[in-house]
N, C-alpha and C positions, 0 to 999 in steps of 0.2 A: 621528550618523546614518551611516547605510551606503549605498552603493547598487552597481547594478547588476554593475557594472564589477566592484568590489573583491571580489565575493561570487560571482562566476559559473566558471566551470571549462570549459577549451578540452578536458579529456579527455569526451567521448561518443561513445554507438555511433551511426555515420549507414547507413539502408537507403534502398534505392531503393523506389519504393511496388509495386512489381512483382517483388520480393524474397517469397518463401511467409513464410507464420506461422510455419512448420515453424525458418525462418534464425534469427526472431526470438527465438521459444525457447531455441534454442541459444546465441545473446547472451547472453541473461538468465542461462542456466548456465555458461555457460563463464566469461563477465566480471564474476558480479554487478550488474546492474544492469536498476532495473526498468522502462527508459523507452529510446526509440531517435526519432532523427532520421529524418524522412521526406523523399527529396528525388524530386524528379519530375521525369527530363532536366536534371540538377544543381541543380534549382530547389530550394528546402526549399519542403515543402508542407504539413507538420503533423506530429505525433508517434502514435508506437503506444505505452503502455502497457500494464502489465498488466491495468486496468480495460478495456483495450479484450478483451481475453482473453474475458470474461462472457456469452460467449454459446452457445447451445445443439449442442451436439453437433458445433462445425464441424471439418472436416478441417484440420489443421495444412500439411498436404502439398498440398492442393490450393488452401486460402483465398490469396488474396495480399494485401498489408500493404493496400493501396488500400481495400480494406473495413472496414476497421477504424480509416484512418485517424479523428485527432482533430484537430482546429481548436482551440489555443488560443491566448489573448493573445501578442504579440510584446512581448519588453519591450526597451528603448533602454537606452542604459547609464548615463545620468542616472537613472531611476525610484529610488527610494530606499523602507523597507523596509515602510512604509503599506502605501504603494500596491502592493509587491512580495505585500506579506502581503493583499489584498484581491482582485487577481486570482486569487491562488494558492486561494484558498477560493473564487471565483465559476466559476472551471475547475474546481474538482475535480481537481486533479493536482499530481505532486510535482515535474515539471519544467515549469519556461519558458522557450525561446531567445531568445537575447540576439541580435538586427540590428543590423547599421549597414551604412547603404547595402545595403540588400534584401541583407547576404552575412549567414551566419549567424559571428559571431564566438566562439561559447562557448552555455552554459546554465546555468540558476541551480535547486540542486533548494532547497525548501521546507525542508529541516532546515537546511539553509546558515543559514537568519536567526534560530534560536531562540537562539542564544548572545548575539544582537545584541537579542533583543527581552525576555530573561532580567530586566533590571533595572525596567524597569515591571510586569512581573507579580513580582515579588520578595515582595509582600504576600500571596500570593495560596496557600495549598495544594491538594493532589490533588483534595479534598472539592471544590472550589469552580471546578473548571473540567471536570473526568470526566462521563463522558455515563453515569447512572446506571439508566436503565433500559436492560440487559441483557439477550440473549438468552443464556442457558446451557446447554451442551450436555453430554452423560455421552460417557465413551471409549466404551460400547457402543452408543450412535447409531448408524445405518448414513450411508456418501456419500449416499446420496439423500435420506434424509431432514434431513442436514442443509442437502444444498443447497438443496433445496426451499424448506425451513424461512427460509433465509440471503435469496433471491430475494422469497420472499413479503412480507418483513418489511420489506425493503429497506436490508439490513447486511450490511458485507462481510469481518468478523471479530468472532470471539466467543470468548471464555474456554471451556475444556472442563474437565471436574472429575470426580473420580473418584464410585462410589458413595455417599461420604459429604459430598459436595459440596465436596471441599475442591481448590483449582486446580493443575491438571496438566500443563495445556499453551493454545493457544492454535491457533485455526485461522483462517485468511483465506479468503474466495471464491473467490479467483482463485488461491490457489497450491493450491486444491483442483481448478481447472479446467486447471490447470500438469500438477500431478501425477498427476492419475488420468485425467479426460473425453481429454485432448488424448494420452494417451499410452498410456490402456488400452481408449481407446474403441471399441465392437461386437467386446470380445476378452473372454477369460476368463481371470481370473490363479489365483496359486497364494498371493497373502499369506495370511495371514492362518488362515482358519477351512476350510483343506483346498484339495484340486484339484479344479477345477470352480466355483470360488467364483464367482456373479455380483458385480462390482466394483462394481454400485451397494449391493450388501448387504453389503461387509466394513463393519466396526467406525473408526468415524472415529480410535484409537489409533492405525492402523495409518499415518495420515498425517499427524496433527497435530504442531504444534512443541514437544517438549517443555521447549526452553530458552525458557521466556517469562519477561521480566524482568516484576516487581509492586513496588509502591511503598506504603507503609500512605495511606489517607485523610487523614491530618496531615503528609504528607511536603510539602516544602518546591520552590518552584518551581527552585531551582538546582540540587538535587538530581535531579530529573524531567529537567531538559535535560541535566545530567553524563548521565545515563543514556542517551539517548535521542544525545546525541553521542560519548559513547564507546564505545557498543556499536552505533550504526551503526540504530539501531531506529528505526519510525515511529510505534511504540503501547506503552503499558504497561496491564498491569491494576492496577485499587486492590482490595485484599485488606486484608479484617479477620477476624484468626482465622483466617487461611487461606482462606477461602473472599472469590469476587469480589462485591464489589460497583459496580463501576464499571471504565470504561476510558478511557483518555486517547490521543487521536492527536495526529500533527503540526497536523491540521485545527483540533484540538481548543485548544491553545495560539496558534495563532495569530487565532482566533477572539476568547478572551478578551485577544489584542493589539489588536484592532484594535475592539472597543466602547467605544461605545455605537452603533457601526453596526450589528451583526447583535444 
């Protein structure tokens, strides 16, 4: 068993809740990381992720962090990696801070425990834990139509593939609202398909990630977490014959850790 203590990290970003969207952003690019500390008059008072990002049209420049904050679990540094792995799917999020004595001492992100929770799903392949009904999207989709599409359904990444359906890239919601809404918003850009272009009608090519790691349906669960820890990732797609049939998150493995609960 693991817990809190051994598996948390003193390095993270801390903002004041009164700090713009605009700072946080900047975080997220300049240091890699997709989660930040919120403190209120030195107090910690919850975090901003990039799930808090999801919303419509806001100003990066004007919003400030307080709006966006999130309320999640506080974990103690006894919590061991159950109960780590049970909050971490009932928050929806990839960090939780670690207290003692109301100070914040560190945080613990969610891929931290998959190496530790590797040998109970050992039995277990890609087939058998991937979330298989997909939404899949063509490079020539427009931003809006997929966001739309992404909001409606309520998924916040999808496989993208070229016209013969075979997987090309990979797109998330929120570094769609990173990339484009928060940074091109009520402007007119020049990517893509000429000058003048409206940015909700260029080609989702034009922002998607084209280095998406995929795993076959029979891949092996120590395989999936190598992957997923040494490339630093929170999702793989399952491909057979190249084309997607499923996809696998950190939510997604920790979920088949911790059943017969969910």
């Amino acid at each position: 068993m693991v817990n809190a203590k051994e598996l948390m990290t003193e390095d993270f970003v801390s903002l004041d809740v009164n700090d713009s969207l605009a700072k946080f952003i900047g975080a997220m690019k300049t240091q890699h990381v997709h989660s930040a500390l919120l403190f209120d008059q030195g107090a910690y008072a919850g975090i901003a992720d990039k799930k808090s990002l999801v919303r419509t049209k806001i100003d990066p420049d004007s919003v400030k962090l307080k709006h966006i904050l999130k309320k999640v679990p506080i974990l103690s540094s006894s919590v061991e990696e159950a109960e780590m792995a049970r909050l971490f799917i009932n928050a929806d999020t990839r960090t939780l801070p670690v207290l003692e004595q109301n100070k914040v001492v560190g945080v613990v992100h969610a891929h931290s425990l998959l190496p530790f929770i590797q040998t109970k799903l050992a039995q277990l392949r890609a087939e058998d834990v991937a979330s298989k009904k997909i939404i899949v999207f063509k490079e020539t989709d427009s931003v809006d139509t997929t966001i739309a599409t992404m909001n409606s359904r309520g998924i916040d990444r999808a496989p993208v593939v070229d016209n013969n359906g075979k997987l090309t890239g990979i797109m998330t919601l929120v570094d769609l609202y990173i990339d484009f809404y928060l940074h091109h918003q009520s402007k007119k850009t020049n990517i893509g398909s000429g000058k003048g272009t409206s940015p909700g009608k260029l080609a989702l090519s034009n922002f998607m990630v084209e280095e998406c790691s995929s795993v076959s349906p029979k891949a092996k669960m120590f395989e999936i977490i190598n992957l997923f820890d040494s490339n630093q990732i929170n999702s793989v797609v399952v491909v057979d014959k190249e084309k997607p049939v499923g996809i696998i998150t950190t939510k997604d493995l920790l979920m088949a850790f911790v059943k017969p609960a969910y």
